[in-house]
TORPA-4810 file (N, C-alpha, C, O; in nm, 3 decimals):
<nodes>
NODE_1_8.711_11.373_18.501_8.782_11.498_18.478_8.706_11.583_18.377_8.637_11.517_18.298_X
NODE_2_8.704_11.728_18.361_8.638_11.771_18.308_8.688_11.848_18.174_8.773_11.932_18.205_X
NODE_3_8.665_11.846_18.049_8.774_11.882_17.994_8.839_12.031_18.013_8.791_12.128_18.073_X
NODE_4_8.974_12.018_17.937_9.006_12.177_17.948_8.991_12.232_17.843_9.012_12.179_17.734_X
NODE_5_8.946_12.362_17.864_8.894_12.450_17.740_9.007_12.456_17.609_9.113_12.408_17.651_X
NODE_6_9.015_12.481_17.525_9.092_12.516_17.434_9.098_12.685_17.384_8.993_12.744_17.358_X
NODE_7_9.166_12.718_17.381_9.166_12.873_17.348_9.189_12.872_17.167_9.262_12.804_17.095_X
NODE_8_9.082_12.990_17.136_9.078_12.972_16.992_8.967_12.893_16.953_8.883_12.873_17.041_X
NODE_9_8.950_12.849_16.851_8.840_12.757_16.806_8.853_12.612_16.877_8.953_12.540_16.883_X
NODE_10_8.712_12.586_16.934_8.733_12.444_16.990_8.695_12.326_16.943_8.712_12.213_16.989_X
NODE_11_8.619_12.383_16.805_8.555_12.252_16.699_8.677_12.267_16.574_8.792_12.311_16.577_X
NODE_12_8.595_12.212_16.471_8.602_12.200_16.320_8.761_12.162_16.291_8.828_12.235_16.219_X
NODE_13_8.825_12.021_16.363_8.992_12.038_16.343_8.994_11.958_16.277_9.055_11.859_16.319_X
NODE_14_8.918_11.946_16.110_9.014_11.942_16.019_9.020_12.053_15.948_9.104_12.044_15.859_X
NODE_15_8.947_12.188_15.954_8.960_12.286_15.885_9.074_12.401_15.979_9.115_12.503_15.925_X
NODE_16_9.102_12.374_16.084_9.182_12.414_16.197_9.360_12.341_16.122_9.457_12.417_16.120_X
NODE_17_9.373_12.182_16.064_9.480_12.149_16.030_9.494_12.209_15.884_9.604_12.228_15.833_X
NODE_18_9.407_12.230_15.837_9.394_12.240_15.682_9.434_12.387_15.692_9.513_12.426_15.606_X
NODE_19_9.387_12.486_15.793_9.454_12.646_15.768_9.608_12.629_15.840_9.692_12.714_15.810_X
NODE_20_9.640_12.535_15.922_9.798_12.550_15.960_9.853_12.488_15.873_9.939_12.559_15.822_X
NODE_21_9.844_12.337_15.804_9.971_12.305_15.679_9.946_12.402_15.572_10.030_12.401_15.482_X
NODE_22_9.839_12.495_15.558_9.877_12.556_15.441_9.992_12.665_15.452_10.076_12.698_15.367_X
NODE_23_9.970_12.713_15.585_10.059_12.792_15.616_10.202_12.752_15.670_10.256_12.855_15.707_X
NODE_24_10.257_12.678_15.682_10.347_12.555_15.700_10.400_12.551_15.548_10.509_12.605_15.529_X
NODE_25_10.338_12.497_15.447_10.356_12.520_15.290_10.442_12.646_15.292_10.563_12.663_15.276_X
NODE_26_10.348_12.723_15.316_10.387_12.877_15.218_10.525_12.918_15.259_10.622_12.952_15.192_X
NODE_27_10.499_12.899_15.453_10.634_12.979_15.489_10.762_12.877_15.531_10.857_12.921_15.597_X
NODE_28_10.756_12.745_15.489_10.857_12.657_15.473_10.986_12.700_15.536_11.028_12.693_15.652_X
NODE_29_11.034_12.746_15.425_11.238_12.739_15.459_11.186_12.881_15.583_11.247_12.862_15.688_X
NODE_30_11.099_13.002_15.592_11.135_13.077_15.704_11.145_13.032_15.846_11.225_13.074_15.929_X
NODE_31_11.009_12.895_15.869_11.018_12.818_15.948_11.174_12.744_16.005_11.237_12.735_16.110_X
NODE_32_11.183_12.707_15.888_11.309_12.604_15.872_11.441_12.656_15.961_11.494_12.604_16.059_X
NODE_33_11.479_12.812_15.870_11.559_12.854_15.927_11.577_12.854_16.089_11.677_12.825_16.156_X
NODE_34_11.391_12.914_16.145_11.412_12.900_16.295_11.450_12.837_16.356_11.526_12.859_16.451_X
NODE_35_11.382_12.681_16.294_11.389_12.583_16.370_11.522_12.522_16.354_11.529_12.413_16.411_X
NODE_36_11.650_12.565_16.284_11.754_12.499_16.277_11.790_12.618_16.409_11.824_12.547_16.505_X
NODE_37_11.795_12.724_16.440_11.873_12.803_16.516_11.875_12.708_16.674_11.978_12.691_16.740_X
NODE_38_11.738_12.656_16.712_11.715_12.525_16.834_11.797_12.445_16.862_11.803_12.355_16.778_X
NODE_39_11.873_12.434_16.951_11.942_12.293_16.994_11.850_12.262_17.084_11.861_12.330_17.186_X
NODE_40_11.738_12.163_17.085_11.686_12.114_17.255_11.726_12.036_17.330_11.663_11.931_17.337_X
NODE_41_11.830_12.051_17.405_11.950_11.981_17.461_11.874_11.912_17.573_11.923_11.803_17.601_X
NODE_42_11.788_11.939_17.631_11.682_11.846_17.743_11.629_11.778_17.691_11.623_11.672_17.753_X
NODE_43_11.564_11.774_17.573_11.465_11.683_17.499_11.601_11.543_17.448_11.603_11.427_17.491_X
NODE_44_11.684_11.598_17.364_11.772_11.504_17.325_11.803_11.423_17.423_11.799_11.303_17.397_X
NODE_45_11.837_11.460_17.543_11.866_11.359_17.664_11.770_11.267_17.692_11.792_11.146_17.699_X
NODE_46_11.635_11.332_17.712_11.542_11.254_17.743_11.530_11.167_17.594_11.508_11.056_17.641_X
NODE_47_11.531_11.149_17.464_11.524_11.069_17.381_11.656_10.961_17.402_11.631_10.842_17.419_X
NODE_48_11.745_10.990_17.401_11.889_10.943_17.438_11.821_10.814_17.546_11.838_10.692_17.545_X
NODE_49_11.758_10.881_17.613_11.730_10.749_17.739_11.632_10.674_17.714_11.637_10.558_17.755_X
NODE_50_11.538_10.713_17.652_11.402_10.638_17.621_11.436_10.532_17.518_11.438_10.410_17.534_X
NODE_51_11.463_10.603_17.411_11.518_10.524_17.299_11.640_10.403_17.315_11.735_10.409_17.393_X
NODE_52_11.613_10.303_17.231_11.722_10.202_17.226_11.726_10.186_17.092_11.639_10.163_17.008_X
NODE_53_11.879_10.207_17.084_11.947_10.152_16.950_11.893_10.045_16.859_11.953_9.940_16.880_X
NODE_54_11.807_10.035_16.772_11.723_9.928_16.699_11.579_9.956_16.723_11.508_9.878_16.660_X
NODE_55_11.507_10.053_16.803_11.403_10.098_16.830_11.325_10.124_16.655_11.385_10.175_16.560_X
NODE_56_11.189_10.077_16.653_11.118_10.143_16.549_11.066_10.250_16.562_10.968_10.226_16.631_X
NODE_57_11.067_10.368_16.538_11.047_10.497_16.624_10.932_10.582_16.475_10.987_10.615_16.370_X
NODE_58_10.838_10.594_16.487_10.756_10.665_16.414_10.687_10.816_16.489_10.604_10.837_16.577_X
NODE_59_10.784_10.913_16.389_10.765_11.028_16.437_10.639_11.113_16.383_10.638_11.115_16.260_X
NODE_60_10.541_11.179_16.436_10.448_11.245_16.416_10.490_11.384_16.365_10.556_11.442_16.450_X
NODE_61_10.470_11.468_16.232_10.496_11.569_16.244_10.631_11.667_16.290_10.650_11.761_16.367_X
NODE_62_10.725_11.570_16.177_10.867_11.587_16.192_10.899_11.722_16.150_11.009_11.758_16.191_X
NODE_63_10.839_11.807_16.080_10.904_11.938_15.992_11.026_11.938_15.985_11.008_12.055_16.020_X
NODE_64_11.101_11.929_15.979_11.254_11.963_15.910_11.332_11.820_15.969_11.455_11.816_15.965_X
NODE_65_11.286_11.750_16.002_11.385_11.677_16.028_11.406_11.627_16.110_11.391_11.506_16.129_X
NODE_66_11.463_11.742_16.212_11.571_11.785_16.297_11.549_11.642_16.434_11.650_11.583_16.473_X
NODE_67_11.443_11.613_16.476_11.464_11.489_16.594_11.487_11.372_16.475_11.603_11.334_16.459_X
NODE_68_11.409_11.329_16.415_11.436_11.232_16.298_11.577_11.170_16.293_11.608_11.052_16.310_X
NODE_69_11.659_11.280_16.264_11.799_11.280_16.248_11.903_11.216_16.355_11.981_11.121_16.353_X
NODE_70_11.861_11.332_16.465_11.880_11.276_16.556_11.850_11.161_16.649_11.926_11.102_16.726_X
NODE_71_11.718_11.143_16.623_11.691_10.963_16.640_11.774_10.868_16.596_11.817_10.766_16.650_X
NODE_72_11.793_10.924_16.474_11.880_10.756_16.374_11.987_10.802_16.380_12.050_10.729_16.303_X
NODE_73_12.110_10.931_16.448_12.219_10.871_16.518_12.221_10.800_16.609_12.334_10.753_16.627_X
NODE_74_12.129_10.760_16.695_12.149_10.705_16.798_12.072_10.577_16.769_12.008_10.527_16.861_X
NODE_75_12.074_10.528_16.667_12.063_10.437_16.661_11.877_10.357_16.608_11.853_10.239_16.584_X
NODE_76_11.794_10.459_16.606_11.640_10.459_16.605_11.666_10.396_16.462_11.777_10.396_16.408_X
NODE_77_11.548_10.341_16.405_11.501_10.321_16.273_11.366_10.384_16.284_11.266_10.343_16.342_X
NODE_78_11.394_10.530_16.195_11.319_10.591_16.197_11.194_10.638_16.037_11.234_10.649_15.921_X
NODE_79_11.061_10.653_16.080_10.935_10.684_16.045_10.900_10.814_16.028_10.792_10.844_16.079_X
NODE_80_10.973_10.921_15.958_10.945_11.059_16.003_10.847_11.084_15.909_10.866_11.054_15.791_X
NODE_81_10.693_11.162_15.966_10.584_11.183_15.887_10.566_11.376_15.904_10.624_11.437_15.994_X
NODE_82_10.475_11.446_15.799_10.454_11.570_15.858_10.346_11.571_15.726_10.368_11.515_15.618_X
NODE_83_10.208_11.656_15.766_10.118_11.656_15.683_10.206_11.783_15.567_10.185_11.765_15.447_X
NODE_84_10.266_11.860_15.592_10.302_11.949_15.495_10.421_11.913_15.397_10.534_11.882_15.433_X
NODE_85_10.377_11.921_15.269_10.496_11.842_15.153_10.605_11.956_15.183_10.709_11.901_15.218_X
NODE_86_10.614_12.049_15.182_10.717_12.185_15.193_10.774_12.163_15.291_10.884_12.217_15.301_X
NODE_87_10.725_12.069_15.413_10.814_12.076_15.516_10.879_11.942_15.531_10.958_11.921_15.624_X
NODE_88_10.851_11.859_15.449_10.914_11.766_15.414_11.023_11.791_15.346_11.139_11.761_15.376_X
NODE_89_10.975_11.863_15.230_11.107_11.853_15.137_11.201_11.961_15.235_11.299_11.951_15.162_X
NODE_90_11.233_12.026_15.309_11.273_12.076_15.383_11.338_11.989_15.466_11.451_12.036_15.480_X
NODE_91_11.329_11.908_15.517_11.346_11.783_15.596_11.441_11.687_15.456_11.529_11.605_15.484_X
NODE_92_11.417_11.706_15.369_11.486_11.605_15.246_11.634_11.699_15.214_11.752_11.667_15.200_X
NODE_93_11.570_11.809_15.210_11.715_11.891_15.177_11.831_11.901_15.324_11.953_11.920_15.331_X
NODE_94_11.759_11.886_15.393_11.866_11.883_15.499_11.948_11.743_15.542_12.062_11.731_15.587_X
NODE_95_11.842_11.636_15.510_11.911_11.468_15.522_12.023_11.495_15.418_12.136_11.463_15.457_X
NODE_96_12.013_11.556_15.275_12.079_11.534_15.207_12.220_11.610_15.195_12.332_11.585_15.152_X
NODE_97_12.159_11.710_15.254_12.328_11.817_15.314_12.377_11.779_15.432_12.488_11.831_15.439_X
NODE_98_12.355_11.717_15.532_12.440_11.648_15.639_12.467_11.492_15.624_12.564_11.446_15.684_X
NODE_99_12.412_11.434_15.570_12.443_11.283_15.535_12.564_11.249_15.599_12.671_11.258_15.539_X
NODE_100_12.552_11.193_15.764_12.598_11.202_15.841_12.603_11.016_15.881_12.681_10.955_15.954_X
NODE_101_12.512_10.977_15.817_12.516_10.828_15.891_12.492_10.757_15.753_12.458_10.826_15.657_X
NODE_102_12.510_10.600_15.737_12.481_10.537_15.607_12.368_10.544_15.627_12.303_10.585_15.723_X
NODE_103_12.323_10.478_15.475_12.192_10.468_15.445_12.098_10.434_15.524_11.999_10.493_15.569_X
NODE_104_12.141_10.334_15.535_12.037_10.231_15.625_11.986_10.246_15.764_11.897_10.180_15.818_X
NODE_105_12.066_10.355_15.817_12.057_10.456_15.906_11.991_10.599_15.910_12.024_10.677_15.999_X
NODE_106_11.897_10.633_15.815_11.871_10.747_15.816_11.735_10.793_15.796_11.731_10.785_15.673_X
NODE_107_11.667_10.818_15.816_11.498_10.831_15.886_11.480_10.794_15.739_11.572_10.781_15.657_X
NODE_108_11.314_10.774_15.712_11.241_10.758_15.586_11.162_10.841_15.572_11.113_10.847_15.684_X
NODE_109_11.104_10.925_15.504_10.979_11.043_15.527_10.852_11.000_15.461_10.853_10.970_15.341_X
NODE_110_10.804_10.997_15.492_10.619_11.019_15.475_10.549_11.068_15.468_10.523_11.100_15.584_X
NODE_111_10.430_11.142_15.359_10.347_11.256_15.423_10.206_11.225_15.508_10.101_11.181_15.462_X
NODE_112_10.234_11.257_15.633_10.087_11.216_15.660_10.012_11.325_15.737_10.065_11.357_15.843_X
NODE_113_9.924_11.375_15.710_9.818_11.498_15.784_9.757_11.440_15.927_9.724_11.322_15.923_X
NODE_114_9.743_11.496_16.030_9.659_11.478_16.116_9.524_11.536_16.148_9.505_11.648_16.102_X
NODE_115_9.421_11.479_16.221_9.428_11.292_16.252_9.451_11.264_16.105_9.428_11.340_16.011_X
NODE_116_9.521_11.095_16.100_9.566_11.040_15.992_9.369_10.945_15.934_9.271_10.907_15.997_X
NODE_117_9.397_10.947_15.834_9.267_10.909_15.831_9.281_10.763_15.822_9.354_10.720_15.733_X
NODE_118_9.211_10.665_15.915_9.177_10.520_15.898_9.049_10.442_15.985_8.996_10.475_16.091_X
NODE_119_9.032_10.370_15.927_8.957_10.269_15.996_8.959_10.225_16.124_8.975_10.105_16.145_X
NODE_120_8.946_10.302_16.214_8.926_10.288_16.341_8.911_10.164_16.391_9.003_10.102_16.443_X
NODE_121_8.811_10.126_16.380_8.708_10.000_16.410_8.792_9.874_16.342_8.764_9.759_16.374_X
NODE_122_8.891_9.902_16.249_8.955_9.770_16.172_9.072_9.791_16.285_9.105_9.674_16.302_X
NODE_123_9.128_9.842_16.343_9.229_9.823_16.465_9.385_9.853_16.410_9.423_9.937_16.328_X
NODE_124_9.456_9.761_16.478_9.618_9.849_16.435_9.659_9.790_16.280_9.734_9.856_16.209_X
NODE_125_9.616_9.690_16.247_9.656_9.689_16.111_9.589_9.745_16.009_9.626_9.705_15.899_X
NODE_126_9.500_9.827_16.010_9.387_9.947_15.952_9.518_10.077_15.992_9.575_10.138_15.901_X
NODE_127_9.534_10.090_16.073_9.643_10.200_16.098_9.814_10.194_16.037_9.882_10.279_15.980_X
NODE_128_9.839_10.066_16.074_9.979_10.016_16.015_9.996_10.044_15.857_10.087_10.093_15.790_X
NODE_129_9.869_9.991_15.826_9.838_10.049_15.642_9.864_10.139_15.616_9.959_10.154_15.538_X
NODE_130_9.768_10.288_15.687_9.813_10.430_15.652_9.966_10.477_15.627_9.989_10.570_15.549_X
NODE_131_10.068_10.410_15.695_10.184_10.409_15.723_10.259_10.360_15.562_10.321_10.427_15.480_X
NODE_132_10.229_10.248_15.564_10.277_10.152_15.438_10.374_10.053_15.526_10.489_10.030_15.489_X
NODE_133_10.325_10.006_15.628_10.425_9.903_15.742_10.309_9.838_15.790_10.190_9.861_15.811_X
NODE_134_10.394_9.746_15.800_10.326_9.572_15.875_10.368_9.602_16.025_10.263_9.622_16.087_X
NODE_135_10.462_9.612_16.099_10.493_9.594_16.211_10.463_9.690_16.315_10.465_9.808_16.280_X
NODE_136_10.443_9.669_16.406_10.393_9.821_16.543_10.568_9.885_16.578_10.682_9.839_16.570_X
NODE_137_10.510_10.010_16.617_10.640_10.072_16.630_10.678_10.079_16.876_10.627_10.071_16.988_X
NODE_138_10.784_10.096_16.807_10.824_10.083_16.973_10.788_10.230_17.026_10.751_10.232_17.144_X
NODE_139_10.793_10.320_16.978_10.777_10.467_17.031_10.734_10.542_16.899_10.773_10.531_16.783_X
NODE_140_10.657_10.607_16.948_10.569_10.731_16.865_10.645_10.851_16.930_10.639_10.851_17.053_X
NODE_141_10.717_10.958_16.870_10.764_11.057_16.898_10.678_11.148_16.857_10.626_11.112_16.752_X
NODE_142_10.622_11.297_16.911_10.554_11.430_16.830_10.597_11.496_16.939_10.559_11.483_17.055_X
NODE_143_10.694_11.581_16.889_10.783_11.722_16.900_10.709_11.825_16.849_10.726_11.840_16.728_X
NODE_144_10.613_11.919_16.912_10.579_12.042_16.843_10.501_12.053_16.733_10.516_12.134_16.641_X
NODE_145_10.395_11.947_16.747_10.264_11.920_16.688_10.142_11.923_16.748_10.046_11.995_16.722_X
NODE_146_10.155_11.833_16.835_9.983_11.843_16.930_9.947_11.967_16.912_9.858_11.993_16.831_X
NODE_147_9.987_12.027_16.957_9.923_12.190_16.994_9.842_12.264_16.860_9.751_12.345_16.876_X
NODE_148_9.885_12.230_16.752_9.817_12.271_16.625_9.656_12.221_16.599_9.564_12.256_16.525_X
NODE_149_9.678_12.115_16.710_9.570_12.013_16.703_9.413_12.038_16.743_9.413_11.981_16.852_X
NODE_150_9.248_12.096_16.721_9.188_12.082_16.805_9.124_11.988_16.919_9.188_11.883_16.919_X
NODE_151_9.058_11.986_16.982_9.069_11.874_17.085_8.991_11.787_16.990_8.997_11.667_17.018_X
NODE_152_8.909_11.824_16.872_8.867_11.674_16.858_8.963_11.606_16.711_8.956_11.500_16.649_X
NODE_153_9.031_11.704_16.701_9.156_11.617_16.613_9.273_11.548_16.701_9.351_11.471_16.645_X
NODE_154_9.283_11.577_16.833_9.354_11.521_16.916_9.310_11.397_16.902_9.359_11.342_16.804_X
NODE_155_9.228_11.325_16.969_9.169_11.228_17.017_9.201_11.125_16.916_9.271_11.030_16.950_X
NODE_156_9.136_11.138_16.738_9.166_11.030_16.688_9.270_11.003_16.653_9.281_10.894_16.597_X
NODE_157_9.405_11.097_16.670_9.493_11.136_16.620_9.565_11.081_16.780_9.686_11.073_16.758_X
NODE_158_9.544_11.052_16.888_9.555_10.948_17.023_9.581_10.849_16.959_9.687_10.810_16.910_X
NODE_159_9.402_10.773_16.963_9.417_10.644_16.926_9.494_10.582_16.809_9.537_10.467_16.812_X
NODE_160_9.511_10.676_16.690_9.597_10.613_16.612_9.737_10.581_16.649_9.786_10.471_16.622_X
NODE_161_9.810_10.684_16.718_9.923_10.656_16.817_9.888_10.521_16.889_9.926_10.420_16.829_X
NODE_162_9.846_10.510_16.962_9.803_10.398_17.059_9.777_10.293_16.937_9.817_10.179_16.958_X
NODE_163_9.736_10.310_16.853_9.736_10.195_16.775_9.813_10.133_16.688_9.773_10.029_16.635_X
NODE_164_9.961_10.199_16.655_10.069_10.155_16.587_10.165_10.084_16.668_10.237_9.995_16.624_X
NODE_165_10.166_10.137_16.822_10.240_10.110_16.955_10.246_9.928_16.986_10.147_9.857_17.009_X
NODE_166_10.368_9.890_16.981_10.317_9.802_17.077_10.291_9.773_17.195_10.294_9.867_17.275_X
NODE_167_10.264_9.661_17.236_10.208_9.653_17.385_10.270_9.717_17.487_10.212_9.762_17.586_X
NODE_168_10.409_9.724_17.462_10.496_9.783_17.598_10.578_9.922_17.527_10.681_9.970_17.574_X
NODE_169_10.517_9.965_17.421_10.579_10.088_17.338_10.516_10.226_17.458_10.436_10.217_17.551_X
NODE_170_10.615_10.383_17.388_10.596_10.468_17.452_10.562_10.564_17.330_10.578_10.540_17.210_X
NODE_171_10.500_10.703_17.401_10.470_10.818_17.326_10.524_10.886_17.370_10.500_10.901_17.489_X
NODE_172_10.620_10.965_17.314_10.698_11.117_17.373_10.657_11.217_17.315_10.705_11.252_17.207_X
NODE_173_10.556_11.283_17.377_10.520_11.406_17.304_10.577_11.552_17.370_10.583_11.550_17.493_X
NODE_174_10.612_11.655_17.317_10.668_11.751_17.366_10.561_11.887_17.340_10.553_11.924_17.222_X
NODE_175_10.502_11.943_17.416_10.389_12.045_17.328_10.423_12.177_17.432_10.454_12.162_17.550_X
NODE_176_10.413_12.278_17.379_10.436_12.437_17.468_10.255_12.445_17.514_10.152_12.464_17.450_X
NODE_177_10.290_12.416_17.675_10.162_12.457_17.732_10.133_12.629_17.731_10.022_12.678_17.717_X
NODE_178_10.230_12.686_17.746_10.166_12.852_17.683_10.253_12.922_17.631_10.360_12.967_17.673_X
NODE_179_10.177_12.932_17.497_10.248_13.017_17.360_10.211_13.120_17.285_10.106_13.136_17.224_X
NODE_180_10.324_13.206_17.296_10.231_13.360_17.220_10.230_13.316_17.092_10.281_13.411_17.033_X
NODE_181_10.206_13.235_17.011_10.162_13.220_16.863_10.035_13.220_16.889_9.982_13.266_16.788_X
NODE_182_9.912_13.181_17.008_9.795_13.154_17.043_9.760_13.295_17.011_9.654_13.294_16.949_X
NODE_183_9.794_13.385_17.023_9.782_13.522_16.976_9.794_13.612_16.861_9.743_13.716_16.819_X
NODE_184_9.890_13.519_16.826_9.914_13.604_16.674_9.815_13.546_16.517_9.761_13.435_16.519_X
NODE_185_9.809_13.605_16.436_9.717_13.567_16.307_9.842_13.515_16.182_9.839_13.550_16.064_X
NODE_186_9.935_13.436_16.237_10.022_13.426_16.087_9.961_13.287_16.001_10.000_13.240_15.895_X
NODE_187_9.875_13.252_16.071_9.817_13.119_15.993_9.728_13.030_16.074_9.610_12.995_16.071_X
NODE_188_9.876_13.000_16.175_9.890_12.884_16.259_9.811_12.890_16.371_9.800_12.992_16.439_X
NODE_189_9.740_12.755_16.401_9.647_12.750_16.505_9.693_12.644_16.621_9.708_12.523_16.638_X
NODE_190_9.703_12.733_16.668_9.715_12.659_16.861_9.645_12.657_16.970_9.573_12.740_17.025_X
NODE_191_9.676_12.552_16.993_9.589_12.526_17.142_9.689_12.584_17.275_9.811_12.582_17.256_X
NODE_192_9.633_12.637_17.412_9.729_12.602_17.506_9.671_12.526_17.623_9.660_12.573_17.736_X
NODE_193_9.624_12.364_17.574_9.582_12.301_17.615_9.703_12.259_17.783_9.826_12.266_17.786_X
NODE_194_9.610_12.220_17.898_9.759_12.185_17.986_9.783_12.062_17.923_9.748_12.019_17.813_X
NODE_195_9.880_11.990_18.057_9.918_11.856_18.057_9.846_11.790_18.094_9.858_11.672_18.063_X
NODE_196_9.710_11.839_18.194_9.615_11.737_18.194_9.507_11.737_18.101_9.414_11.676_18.155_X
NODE_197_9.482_11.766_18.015_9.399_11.775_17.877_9.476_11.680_17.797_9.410_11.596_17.735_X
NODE_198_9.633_11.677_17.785_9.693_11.569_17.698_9.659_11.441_17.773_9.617_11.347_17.705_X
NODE_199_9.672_11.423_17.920_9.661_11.348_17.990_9.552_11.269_18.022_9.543_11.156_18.070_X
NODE_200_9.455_11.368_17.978_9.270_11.286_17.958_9.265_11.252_17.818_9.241_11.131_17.824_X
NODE_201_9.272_11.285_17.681_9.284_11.226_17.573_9.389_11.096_17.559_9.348_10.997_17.498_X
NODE_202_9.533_11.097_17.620_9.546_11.022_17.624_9.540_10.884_17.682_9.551_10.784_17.612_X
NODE_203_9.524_10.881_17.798_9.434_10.829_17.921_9.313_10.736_17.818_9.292_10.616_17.795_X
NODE_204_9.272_10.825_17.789_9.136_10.763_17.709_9.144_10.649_17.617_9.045_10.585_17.582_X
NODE_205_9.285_10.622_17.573_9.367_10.531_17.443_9.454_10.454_17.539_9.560_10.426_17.484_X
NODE_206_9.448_10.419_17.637_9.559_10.329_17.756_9.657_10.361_17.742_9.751_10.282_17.742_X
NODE_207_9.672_10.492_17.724_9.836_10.577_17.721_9.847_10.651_17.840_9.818_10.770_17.850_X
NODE_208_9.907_10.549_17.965_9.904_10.611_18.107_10.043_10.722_18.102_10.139_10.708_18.025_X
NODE_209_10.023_10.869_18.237_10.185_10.927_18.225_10.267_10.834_18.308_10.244_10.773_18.412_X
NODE_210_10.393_10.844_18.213_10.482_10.798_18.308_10.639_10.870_18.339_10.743_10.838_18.396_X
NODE_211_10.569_11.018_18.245_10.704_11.128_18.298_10.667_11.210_18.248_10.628_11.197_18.132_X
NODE_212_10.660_11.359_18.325_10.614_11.513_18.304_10.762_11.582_18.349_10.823_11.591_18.455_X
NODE_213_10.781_11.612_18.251_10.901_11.748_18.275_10.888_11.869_18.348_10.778_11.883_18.401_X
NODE_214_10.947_11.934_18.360_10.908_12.045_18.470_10.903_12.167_18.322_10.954_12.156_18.210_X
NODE_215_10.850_12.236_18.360_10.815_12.379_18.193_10.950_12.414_18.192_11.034_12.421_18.282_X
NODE_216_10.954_12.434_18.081_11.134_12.539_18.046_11.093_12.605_17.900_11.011_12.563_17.818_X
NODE_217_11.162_12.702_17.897_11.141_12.792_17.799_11.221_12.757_17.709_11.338_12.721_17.722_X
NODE_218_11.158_12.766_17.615_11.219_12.679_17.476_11.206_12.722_17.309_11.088_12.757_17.311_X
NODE_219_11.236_12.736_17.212_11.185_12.763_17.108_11.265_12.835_17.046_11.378_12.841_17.095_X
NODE_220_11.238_12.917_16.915_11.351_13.043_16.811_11.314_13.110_16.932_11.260_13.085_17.040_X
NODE_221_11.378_13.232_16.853_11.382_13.319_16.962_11.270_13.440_16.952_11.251_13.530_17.034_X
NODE_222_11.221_13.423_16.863_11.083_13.537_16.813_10.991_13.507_16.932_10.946_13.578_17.022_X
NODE_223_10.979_13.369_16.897_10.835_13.300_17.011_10.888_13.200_17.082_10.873_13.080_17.056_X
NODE_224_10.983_13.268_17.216_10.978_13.143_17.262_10.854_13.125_17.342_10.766_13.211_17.343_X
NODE_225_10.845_13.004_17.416_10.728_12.942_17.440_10.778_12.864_17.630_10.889_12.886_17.678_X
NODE_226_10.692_12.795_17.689_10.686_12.725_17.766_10.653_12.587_17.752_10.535_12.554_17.742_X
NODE_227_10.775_12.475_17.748_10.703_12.369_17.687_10.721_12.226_17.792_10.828_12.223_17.853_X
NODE_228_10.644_12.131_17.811_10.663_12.041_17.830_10.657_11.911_17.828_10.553_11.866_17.781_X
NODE_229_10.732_11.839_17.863_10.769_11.694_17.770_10.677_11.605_17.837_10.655_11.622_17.957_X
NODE_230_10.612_11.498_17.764_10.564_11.373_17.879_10.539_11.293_17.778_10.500_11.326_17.665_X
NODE_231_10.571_11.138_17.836_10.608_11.039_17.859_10.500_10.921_17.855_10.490_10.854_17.958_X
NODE_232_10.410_10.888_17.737_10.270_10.830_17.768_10.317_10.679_17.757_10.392_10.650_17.664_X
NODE_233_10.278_10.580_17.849_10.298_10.436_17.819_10.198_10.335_17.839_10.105_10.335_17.920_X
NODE_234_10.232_10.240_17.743_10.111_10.129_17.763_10.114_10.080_17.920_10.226_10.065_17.970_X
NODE_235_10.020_10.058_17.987_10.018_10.021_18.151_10.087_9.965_18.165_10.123_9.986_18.280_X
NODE_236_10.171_9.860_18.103_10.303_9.791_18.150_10.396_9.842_18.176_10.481_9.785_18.244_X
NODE_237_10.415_9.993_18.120_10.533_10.069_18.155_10.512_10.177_18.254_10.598_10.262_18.277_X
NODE_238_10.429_10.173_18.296_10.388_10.257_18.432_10.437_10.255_18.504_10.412_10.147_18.558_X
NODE_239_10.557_10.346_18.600_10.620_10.379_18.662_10.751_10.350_18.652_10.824_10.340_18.750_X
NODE_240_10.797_10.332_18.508_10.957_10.357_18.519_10.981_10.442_18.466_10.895_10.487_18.390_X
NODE_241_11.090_10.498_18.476_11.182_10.638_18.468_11.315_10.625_18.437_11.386_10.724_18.429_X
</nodes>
């Protein structure tokens, strides 16, 4: 397969992540606000089904929260990470104004930037470290991250997914294949990579598809976007639904 182009800059993605969390920083709670106005009532379903109650669920690039939360009502023990401290604590102020479930129930936060930096070559417990956890997680969730990503921050930022996973774990990633932020200069850098560009990077890490959503328009309402969901699994989980 040949790759697909990236629109915008197609190298240098750590200076590509380093100009979006700064801007992530600055405009925090304006973000915030948007992203509370969202109910993604398709995505929740599809987590609802994937997920099982006791699941270790390590989320990529949580910003506010908002799936986090909703993971660990339903039961997830959740990993919520986001390279930006502002959008964390954003994510902290909101656990702490809905405190909706006990303790022991309620995501943990982390800051971690993408790609996460580790030892490749030392394998999943070189990765498990970055984390501050011993154990592989059952599902890697990233809601509205990839796309910030360039293609070659994708890739190691794959395999590290693929490498916290266990053997029969899944990746639910949700990314807007075309978005007018790709246009605008407020910071933030996007790709509008398709589904088969996620599908060859991940492919590349034994993260076969095993569910593509159909596009639906989704997002605040400034930018909404076209986004869609898929479903990456270790080859053992290849073809269930």
């Amino acid at each position: 397969m040949t790759k697909a182009p990236l629109k915008g800059k197609a190298s240098g993605g750590a200076a590509v992540t380093d100009t979006t969390l700064a801007t992530y920083d600055a405009r925090a709670s304006r973000y915030a606000a948007r992203y509370d106005e969202v109910v993604p009532a398709r995505l929740q379903a599809l987590l609802r089904a994937r997920i099982t109650p006791g699941d270790h669920v390590l989320e990529l690039g949580c910003g506010t929260g908002r799936d986090a939360r909703f993971l660990a009502s339903i039961g997830a023990k959740v990993l919520a990470t986001d390279g930006s401290a502002w959008m964390l604590r954003e994510a902290e102020i909101r656990e702490i104004r809905e405190r909706t479930s006990e303790p022991e129930r309620r995501p943990t936060y982390r800051q971690l930037a993408l790609p996460p930096e580790w030892e490749e070559d030392r394998g999943r417990a070189a990765a498990l470290a970055v984390l501050g956890v011993t154990e592989p997680f059952d599902a890697v969730v990233a809601v509205g991250v990839l796309q910030h990503l360039s293609w070659e921050a994708l890739r190691p930022t794959a395999a590290f997914a693929a490498a916290v996973l266990k053997h029969n774990g899944i990746l639910i990633a949700s990314v807007p294949t075309k978005h007018p932020g790709a246009k605008t200069s407020d910071g933030r850098w996007y790709s509008d990579l398709p589904v088969e560009g996620y599908e060859e990077v991940f492919g590349a890490v034994s993260l076969r598809t095993a569910y593509v959503s159909e596009p639906e328009l989704e997002g605040p309402k400034e930018t909404p976007a076209e986004w869609r969901t898929v479903v990456f699994a270790k080859d053992s989980l290849v073809g269930r639904h």
